[in-house]
MIDOSE-1310 file (N, C-alpha, C; in nm, 2 decimals, decimal comma, always signed):
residues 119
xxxx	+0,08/-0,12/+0,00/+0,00/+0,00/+0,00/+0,09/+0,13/+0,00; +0,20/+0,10/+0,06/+0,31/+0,25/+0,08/+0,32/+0,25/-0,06; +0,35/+0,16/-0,11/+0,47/+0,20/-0,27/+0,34/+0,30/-0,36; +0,17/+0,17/-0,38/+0,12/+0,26/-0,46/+0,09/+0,40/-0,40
xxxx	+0,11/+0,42/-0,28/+0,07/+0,61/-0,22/+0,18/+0,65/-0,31; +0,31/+0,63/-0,24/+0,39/+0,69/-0,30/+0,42/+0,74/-0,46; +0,36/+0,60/-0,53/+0,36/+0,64/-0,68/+0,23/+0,74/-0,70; +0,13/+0,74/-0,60/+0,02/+0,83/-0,64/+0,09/+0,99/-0,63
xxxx	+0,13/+1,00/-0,51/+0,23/+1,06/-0,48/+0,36/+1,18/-0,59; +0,45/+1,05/-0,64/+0,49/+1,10/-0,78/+0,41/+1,18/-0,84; +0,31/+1,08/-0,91/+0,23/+1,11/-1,01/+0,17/+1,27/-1,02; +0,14/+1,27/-0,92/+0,06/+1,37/-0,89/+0,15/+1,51/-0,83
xxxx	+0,24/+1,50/-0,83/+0,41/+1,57/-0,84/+0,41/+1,58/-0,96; +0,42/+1,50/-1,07/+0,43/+1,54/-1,18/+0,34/+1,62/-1,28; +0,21/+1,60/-1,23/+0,10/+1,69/-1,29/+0,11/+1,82/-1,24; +0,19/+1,85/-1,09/+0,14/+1,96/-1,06/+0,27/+2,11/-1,13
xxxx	+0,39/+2,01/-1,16/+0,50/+2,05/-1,23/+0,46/+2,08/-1,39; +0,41/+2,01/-1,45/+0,40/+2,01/-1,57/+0,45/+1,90/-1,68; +0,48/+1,80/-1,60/+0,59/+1,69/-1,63/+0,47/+1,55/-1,67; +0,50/+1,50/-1,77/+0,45/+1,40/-1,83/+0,52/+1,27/-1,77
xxxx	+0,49/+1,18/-1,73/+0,62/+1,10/-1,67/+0,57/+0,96/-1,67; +0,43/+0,98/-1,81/+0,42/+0,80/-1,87/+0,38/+0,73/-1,76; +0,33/+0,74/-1,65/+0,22/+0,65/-1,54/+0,08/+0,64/-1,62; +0,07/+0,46/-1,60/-0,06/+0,43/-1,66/-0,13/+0,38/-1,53
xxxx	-0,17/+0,49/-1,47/-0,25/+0,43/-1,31/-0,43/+0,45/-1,36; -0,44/+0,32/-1,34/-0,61/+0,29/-1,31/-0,61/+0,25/-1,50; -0,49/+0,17/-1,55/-0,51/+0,10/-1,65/-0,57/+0,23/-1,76; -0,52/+0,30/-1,80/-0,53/+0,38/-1,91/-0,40/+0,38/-2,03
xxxx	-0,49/+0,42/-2,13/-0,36/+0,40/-2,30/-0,31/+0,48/-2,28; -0,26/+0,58/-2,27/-0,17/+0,74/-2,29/-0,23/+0,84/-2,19; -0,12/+0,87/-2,10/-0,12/+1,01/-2,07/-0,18/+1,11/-2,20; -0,14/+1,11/-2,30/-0,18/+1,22/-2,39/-0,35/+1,21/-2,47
xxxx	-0,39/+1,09/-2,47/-0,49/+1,08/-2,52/-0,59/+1,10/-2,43; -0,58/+1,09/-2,24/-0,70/+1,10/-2,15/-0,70/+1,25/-2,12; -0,79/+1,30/-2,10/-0,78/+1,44/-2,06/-0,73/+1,45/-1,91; -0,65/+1,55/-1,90/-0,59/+1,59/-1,75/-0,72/+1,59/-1,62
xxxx	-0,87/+1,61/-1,66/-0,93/+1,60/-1,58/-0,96/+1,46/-1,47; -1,01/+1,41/-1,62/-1,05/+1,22/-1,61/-0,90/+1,19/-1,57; -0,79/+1,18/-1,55/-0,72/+1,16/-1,48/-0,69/+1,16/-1,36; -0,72/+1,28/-1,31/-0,72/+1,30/-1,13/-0,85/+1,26/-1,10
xxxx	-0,93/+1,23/-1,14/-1,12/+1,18/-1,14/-1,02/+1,07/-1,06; -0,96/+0,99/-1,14/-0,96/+0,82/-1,16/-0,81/+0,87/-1,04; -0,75/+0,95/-1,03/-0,61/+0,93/-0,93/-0,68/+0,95/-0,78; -0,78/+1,01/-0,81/-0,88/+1,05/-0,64/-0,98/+0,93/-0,60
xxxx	-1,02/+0,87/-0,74/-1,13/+0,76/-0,72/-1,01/+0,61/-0,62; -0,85/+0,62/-0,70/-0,74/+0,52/-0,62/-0,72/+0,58/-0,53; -0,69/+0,66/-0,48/-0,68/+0,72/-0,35/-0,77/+0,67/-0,25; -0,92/+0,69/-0,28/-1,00/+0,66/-0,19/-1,01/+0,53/-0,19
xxxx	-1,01/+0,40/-0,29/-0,98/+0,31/-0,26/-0,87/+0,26/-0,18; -0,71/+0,29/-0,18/-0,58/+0,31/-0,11/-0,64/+0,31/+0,06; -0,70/+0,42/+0,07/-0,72/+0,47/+0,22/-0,84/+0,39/+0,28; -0,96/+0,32/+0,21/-1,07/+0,28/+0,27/-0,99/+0,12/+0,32
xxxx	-0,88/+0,07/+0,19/-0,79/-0,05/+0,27/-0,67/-0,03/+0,36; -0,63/+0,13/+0,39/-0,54/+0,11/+0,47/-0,61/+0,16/+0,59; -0,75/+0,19/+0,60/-0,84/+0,23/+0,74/-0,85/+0,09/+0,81; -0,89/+0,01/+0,67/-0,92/-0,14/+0,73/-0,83/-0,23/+0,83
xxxx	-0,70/-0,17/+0,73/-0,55/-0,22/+0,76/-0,51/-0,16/+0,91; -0,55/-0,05/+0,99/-0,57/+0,02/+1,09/-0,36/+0,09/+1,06; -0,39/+0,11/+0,91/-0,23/+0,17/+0,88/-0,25/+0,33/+0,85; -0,24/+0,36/+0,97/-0,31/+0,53/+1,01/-0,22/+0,63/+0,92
xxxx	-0,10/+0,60/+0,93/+0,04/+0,66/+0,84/+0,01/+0,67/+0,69; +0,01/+0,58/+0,66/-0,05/+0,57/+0,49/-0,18/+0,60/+0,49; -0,26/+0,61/+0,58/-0,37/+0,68/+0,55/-0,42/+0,79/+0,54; -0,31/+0,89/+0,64/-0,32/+1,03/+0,61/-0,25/+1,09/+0,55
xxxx	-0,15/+1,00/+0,47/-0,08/+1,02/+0,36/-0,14/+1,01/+0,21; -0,29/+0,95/+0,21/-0,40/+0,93/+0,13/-0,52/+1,04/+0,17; -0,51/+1,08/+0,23/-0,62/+1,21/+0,25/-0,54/+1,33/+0,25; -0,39/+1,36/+0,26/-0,32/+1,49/+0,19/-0,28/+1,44/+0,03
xxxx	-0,30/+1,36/-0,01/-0,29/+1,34/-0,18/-0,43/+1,33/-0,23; -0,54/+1,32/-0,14/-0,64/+1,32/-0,20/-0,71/+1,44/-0,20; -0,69/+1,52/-0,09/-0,71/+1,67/-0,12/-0,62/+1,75/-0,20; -0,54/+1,74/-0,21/-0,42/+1,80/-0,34/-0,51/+1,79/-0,44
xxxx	-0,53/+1,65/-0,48/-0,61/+1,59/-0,62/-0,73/+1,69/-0,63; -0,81/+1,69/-0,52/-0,97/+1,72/-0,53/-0,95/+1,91/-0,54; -0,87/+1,94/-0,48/-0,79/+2,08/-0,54/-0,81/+2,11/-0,64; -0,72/+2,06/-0,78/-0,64/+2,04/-0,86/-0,82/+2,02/-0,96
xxxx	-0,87/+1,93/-0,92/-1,01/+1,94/-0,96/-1,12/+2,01/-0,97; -1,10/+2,10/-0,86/-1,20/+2,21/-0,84/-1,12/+2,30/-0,89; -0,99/+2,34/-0,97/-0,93/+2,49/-1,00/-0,98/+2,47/-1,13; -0,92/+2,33/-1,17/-0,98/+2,33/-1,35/-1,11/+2,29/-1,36
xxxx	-1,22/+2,32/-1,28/-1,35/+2,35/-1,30/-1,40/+2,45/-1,27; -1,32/+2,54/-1,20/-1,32/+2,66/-1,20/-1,44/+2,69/-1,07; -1,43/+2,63/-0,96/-1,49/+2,59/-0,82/-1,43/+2,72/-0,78; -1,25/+2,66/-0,79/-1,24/+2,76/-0,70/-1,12/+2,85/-0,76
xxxx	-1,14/+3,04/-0,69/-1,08/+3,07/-0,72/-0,96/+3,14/-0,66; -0,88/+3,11/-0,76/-0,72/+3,14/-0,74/-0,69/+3,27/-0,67; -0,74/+3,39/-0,72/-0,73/+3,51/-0,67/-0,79/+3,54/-0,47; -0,68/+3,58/-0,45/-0,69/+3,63/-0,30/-0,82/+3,76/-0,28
xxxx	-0,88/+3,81/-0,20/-1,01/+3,91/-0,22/-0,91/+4,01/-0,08; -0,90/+4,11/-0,14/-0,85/+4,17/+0,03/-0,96/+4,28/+0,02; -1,07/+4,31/+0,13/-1,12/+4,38/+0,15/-1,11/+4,53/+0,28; -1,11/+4,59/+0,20/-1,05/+4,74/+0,27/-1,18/+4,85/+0,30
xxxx	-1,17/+4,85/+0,43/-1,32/+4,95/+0,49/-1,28/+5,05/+0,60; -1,29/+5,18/+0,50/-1,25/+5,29/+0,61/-1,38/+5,36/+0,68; -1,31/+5,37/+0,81/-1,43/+5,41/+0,88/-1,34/+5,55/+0,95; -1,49/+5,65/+1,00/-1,41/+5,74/+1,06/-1,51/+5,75/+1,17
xxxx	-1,39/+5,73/+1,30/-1,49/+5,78/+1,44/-1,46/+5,90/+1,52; -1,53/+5,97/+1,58/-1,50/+6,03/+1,65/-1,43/+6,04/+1,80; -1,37/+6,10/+1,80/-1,29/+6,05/+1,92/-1,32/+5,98/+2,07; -1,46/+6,02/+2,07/-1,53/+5,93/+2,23/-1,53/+5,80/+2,18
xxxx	-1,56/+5,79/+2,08/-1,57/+5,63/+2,04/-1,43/+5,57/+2,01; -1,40/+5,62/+1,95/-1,22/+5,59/+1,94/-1,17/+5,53/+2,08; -1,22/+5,63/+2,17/-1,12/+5,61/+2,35/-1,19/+5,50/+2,36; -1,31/+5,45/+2,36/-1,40/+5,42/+2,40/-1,36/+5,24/+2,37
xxxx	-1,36/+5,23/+2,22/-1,25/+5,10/+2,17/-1,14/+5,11/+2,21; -1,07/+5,17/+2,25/-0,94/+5,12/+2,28/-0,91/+5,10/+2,41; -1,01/+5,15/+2,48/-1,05/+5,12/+2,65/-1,10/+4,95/+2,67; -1,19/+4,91/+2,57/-1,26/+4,82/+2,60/-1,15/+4,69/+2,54
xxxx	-1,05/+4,71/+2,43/-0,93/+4,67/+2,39/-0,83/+4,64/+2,52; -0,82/+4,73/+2,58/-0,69/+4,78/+2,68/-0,75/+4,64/+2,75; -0,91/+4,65/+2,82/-0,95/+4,62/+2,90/-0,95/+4,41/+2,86; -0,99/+4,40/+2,74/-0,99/+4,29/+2,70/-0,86/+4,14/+2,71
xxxx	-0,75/+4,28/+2,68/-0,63/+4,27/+2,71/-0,57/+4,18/+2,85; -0,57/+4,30/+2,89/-0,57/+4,30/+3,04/-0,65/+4,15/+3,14; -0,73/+4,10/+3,08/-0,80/+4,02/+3,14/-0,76/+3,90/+3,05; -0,71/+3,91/+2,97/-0,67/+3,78/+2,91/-0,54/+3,73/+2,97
xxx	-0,47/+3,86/+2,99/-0,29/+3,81/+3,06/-0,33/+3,79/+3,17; -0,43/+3,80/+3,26/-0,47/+3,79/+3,37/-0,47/+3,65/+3,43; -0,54/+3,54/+3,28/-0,56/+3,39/+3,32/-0,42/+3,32/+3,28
């Protein structure tokens, strides 16, 4: 069960490089002829097979070495479907207070403070 993680592992190192590296996992003719999608479909579909027999196997190591390769994968699935997206959102909100409210937060701050280094 280690070796095929690990070749899942490779593999999936190599997709995320750009690297072709000729693995026919889950019995496929060419890297070039299956789409890059149906590929990680079928690298997440061994994955979860991998892990449901190393849960059985109570081989907890390879198994959470199968759920950080299977979330990479399911990743990698949701970017090229466009789930999810790449861009960061920073949202920026100015506020203006008057100065009793100003003291007033930074009192209740001070105070917050203060009672936390307390415990």
């Amino acid at each position: 069960m280690t070796k095929r993680v690990t070749t899942l592992e490779n593999t999936l190192t190599g997709r995320r490089l750009g690297k072709n590296n000729g693995c026919r996992c889950g019995g496929q003719k060419d890297d070039s002829t299956v789409p890059v999608l149906k590929q990680l479909q079928e690298l997440a579909q061994e994955t979860k097979q991998i892990l449901e027999k190393t849960v059985a196997c109570e081989d907890y190591r390879t198994a959470i070495a199968c759920i950080r390769e299977r979330s990479h994968i399911l990743e990698l699935i949701a970017k090229l479907g466009g789930e999810l997206d790449e861009k960061t959102q920073t949202n920026i909100l100015n506020v203006t207070l008057d100065s009793g409210t100003g003291k007033r937060i930074a009192e209740m701050y001070l105070a917050r403070l203060s009672n936390q280094e307390a415990k």
